[in-house]
C-alpha positions in Angstrom: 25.0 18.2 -15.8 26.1 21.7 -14.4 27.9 21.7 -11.3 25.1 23.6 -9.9 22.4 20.7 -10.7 25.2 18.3 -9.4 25.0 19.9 -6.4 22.0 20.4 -5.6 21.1 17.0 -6.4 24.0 15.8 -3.7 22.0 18.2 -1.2 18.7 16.4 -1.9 20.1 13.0 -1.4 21.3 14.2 1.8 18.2 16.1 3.4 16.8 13.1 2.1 19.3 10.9 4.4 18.3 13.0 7.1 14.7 13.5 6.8 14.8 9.2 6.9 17.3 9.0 9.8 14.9 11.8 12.0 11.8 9.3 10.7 13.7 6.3 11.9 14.5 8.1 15.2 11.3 7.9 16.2 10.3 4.4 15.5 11.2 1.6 13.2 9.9 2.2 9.5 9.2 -0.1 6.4 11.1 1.2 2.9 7.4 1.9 1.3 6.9 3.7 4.6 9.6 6.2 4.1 9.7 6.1 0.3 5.9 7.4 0.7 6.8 9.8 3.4 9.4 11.4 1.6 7.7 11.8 -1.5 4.4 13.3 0.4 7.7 15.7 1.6 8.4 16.5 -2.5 11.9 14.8 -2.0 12.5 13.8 -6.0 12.0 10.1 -6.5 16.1 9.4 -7.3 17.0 11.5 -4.1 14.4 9.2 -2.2 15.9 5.8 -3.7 19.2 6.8 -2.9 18.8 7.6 0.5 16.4 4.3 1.2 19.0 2.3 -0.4 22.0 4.0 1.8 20.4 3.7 4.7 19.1 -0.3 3.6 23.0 -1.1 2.9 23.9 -0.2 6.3 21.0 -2.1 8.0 18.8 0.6 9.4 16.0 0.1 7.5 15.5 -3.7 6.9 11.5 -4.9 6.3 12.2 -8.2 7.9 13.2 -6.7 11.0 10.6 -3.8 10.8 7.5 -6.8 10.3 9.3 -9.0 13.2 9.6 -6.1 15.4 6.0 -4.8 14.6 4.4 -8.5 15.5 6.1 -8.5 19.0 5.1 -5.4 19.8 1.7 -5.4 18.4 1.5 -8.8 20.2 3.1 -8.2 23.4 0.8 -4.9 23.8 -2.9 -5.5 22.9 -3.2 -8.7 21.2 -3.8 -9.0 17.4 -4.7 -11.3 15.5 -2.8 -13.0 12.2 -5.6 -11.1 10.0 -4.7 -7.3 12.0 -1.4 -7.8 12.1 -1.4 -8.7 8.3 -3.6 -6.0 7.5 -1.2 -3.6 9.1 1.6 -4.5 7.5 0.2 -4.6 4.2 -0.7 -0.9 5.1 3.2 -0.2 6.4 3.9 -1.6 2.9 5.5 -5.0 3.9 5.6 -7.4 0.7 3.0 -9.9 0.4 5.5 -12.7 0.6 7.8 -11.4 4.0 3.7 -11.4 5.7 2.8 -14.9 4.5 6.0 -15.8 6.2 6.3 -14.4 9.6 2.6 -13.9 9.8 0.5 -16.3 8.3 3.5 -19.4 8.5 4.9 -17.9 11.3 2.0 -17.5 13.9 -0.3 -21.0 15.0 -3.6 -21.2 15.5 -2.6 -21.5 19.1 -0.5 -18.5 19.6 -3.4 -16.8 18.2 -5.8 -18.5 20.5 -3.3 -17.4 23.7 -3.7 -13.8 22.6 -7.1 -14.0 22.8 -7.2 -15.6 26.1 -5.0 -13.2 27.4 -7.2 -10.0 26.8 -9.8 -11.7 28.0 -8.1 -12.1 31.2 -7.1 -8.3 31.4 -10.2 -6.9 29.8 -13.0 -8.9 30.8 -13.7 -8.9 34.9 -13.9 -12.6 36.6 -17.5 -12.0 37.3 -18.6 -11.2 34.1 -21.9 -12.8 34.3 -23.3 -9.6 32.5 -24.2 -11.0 28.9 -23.6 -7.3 27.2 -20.0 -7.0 28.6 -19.7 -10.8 26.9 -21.6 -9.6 24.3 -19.0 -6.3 24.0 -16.1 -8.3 24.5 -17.0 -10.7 21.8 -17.4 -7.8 19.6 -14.3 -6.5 20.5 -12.3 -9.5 19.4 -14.0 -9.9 15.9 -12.9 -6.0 15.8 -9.8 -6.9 16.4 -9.6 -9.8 13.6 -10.1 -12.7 15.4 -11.9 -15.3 13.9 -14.8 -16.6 14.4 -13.7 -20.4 16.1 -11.5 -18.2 18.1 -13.9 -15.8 19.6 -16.2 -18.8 20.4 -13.5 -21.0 22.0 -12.4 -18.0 24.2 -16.2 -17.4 25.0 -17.3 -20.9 25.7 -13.9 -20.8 28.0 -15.1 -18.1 29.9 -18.3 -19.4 30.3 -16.8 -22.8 31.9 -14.9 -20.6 34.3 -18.3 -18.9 35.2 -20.4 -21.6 35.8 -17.8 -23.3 38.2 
């Protein structure tokens, strides 16, 4: 190798490093995240590696953390389900196995069941007798990958609230 392709290849690694770091700035990312990101950029694929795996060794990007961070925020804010927030994972490009464990193991039937509880008590009025908003609500939950024991436990609740 010349000292000129030497170079430049140091240079790429680094605007690599720093087009990650800027990326990272703004929110937590997955590895696929970036690696996709940076080649959508035209980084080279080695320069991309190198800087993913510089930044992995120092614990800035870290899946694990990314996926449990992710869940608690995606929980904490609107409410999703196991199915949604494995589906946007897989999308983030979080490995099949890290989402079977801190989604599918990692997240009861109950929990799941709370979440759906929860925006129905900040979404859905107290006098809700209107069977389209029930109707739009129930929607809205399916929508948001809830299944279907779920959405009727949550609706048959409401409806015991309503008659009393």
């Amino acid at each position: 190798m010349t000292r000129r392709a030497i170079r430049k290849n140091r240079d790429s690694d680094q605007a690599a490093k720093e087009k990650c770091l800027r990326l990272l700035a703004l929110r937590p990312r997955a590895a696929a995240e970036l690696r996709q990101r940076l080649r959508r950029d035209g980084y080279e694929e080695e320069a991309a590696e190198a800087a993913i795996a510089a930044l992995q060794q120092v614990g800035l990007v870290d899946d694990r953390e990314f996926a449990r961070s992710w869940i608690a925020g995606r929980q904490a804010g609107g409410g999703a389900s196991r199915r949604r927030l494995a589906w946007e994972l897989r999308r983030k490009g979080v490995s099949d196995a890290l989402i079977r464990e801190l989604v599918v193991n990692g997240i009861d039937e109950e929990t799941e069941t709370e979440q759906a509880r929860q925006l129905a008590r900040r979404r859905l009025p107290p006098e809700a007798a209107d069977p389209r908003a029930c109707q739009r609500f129930r929607e809205m939950l399916l929508r948001r990958g809830f299944d279907y024991e779920t959405v009727q436990v949550v609706m048959r609740e409401l409806s015991a609230v309503e008659e009393q």
